[in-house]
C-alpha positions in Angstrom: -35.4 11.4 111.5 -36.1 15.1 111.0 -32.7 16.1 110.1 -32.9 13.3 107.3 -36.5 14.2 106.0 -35.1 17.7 106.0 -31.9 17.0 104.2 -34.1 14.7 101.6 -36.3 18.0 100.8 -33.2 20.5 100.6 -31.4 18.1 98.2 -34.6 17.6 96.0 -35.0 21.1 95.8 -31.4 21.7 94.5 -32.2 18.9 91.9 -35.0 20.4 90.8 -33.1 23.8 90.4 -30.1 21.9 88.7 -33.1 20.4 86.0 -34.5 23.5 85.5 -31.2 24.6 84.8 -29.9 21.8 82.5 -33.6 22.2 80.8 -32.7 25.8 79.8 -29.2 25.1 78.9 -30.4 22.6 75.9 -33.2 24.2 74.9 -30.8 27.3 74.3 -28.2 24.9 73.1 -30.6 23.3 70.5 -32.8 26.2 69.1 -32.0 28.2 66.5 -28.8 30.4 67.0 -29.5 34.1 65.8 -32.3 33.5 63.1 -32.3 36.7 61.6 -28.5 36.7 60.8 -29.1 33.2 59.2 -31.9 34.2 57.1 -29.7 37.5 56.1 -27.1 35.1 54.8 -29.8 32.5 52.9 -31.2 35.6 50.9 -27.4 37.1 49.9 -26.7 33.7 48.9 -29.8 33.7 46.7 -28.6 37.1 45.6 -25.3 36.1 44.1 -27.0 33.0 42.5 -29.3 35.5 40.9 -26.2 37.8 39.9 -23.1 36.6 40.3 -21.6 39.8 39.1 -22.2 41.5 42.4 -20.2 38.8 44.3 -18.0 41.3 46.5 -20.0 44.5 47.0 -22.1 45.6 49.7 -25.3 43.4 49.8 -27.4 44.8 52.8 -30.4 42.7 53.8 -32.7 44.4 56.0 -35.7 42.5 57.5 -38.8 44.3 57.7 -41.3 43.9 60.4 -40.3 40.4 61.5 -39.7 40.5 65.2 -42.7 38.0 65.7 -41.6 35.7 63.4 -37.8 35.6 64.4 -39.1 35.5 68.2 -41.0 32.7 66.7 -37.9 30.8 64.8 -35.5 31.2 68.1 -38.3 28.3 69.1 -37.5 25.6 67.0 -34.7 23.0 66.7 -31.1 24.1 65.7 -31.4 21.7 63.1 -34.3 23.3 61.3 -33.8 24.1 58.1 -34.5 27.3 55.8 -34.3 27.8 52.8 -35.9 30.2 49.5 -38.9 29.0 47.7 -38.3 29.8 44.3 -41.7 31.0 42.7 -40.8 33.3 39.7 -36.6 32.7 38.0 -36.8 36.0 36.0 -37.9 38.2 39.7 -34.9 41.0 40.4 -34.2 40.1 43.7 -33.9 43.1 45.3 -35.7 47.0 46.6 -38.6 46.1 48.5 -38.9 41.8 48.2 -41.3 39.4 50.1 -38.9 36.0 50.2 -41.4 33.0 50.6 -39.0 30.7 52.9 -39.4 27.1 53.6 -39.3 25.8 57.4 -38.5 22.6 58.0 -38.5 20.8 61.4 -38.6 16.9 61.2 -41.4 16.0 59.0 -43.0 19.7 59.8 -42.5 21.9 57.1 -44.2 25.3 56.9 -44.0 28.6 54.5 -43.1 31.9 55.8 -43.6 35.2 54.3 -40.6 37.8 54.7 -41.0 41.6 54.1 -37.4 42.5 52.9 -35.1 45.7 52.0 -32.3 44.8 49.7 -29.9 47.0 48.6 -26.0 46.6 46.8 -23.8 49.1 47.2 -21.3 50.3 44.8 -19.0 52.8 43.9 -19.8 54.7 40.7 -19.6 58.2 39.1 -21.6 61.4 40.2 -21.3 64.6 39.7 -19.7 66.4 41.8 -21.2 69.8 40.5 -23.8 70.9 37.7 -22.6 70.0 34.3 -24.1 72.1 31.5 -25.1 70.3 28.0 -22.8 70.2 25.3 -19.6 71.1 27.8 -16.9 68.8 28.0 -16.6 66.8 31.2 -12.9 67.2 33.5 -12.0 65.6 35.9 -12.7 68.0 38.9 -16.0 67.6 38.1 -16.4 64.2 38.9 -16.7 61.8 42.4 -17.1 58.3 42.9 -19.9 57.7 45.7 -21.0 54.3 47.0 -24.8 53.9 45.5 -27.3 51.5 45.7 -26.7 50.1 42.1 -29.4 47.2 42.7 -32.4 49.2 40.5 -30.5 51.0 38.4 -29.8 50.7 34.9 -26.8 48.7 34.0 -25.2 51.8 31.8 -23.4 53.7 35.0 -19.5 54.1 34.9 -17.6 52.6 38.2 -14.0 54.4 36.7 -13.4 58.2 36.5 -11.3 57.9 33.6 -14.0 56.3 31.7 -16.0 59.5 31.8 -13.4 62.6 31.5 -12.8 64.2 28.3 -16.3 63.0 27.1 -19.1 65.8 26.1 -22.6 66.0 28.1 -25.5 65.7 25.6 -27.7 66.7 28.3 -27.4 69.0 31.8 -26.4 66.9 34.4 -27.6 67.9 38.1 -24.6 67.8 40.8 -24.9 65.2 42.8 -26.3 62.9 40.0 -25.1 59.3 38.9 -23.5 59.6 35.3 -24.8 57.2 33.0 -23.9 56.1 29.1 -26.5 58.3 27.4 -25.3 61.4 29.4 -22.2 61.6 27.3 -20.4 60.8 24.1 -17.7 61.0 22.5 -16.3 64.7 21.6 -16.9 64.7 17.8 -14.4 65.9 15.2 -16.3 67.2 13.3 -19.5 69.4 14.0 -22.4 70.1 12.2 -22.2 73.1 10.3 -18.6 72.5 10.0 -17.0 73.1 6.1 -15.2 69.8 5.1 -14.1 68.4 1.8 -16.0 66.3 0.1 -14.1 63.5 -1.6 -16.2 61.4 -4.2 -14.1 58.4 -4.8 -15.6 55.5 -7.5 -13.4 53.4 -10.2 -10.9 55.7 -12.0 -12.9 59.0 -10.7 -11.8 61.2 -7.4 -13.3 64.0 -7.0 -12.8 66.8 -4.7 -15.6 69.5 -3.5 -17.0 71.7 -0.5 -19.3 70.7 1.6 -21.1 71.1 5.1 -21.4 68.6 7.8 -24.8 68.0 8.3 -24.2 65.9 11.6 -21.2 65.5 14.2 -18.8 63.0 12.9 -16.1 60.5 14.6 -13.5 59.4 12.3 -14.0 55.9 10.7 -18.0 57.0 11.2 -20.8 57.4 8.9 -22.3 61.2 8.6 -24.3 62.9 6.6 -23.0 66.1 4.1 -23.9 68.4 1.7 -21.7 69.1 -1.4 -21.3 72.6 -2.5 -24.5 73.3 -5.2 -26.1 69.8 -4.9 -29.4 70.0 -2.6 -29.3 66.0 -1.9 -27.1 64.9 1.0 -24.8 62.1 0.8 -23.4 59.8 3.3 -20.0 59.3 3.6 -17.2 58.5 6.1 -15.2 60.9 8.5 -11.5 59.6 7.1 -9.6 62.5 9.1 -10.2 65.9 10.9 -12.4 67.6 8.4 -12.2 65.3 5.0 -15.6 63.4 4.5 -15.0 60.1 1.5 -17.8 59.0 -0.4 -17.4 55.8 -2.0 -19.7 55.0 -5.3 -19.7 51.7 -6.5 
């Protein structure tokens, strides 16, 4: 009788121990599966809708001071779902962003607050060394370096090639990202340059001296000064130093 009542209590314990067991099994099975990564994933996804220009670079998502909350999410259902609360369309969704996210459990539903850092990576033109004003820009003086291009203007250059052989209109640092108003064109034309001055109007052509009172591109407006005459004129740069001025 013994014997039995002891073998009854042994095999209840190991029941108990086999519940317990099964109990922590399901709960793992059925919570939430590595919150943070899934909320990582909901806010690049909300990233690319935003700009769908970036799809393929870097996005990095970090979460900022959320180990409560995360310890907190690893608590619910797997099921739960998550998603962005859209409050302002026009908001740049990244540098330093609180996400209001949605929790819903069931007919629970809660809002969260999270404290991100989000950054996209790219690679894009530096300088590789100091670049004085007014020099032209080689090669060997230019990198590409993977930035964080997600609060920066949208005039950086992502190809070498698209920067070499241009002329800085201001001194660029080493190390800095090149952007569009850094650089132009090298002009044909300088001013102070002499050019000719053709006057062109129905059954008249005229030919004169004159100095370049701006740089000039060819097929470009610029401004000259013919030989004797105070008043400029504008006119187009139609080769390497000849200025036309058209009168109707």
């Amino acid at each position: 009788m013994m014997r039995n009542a002891r073998f009854v209590i042994r095999n209840s314990g190991i029941a108990a121990l086999v519940l317990v067991c099964l109990f922590a099994f399901a709960a793992g099975a059925f919570a939430i599966d590595n919150p943070e990564a899934k909320l990582t994933e909901i806010i690049k996804e909300h990233v690319l809708g935003k700009r769908p220009e970036w799809s393929g670079l870097d996005i990095q998502v970090t979460l900022k001071y959320a180990d409560k909350m995360l310890s907190s999410l690893e608590q619910l259902p797997a099921d739960t779902g998550l998603k962005i609360i859209e409050v302002y369309k026009d908001v740049n969704p990244v540098g330093n962003v609180i996400f209001p996210i949605e929790v819903s459990s069931g007919k629970n539903i809660r809002k969260i607050f999270l404290r991100t850092r989000v950054e996209v990576f790219k690679h894009v033109v530096v300088a590789k060394h100091y670049i004085p004003r007014g020099e032209v820009v080689k090669e060997e003086n230019l990198q590409l370096e993977k930035r964080d291009i997600g609060m920066i203007p949208e005039k950086y250059f992502d190809r070498i090639e698209y920067v070499a052989g241009t002329e800085t209109k201001t001194s660029i640092p080493e190390n800095s990202t090149l952007f569009s108003w850094m650089i132009k064109e090298v002009p044909l034309v300088r001013r102070g340059d002499k050019v000719l001055v053709r006057v062109v109007a129905p059954n008249v052509l005229l030919k004169t001296e004159g100095i370049a009172l701006e740089d000039g591109y060819i097929g470009n407006e610029m401004k000259v000064r013919r030989k004797g005459i105070k008043d400029p004129v504008e006119g187009i740069l139609v080769s390497s130093n000849v200025v036309e001025v058209r009168l109707r």
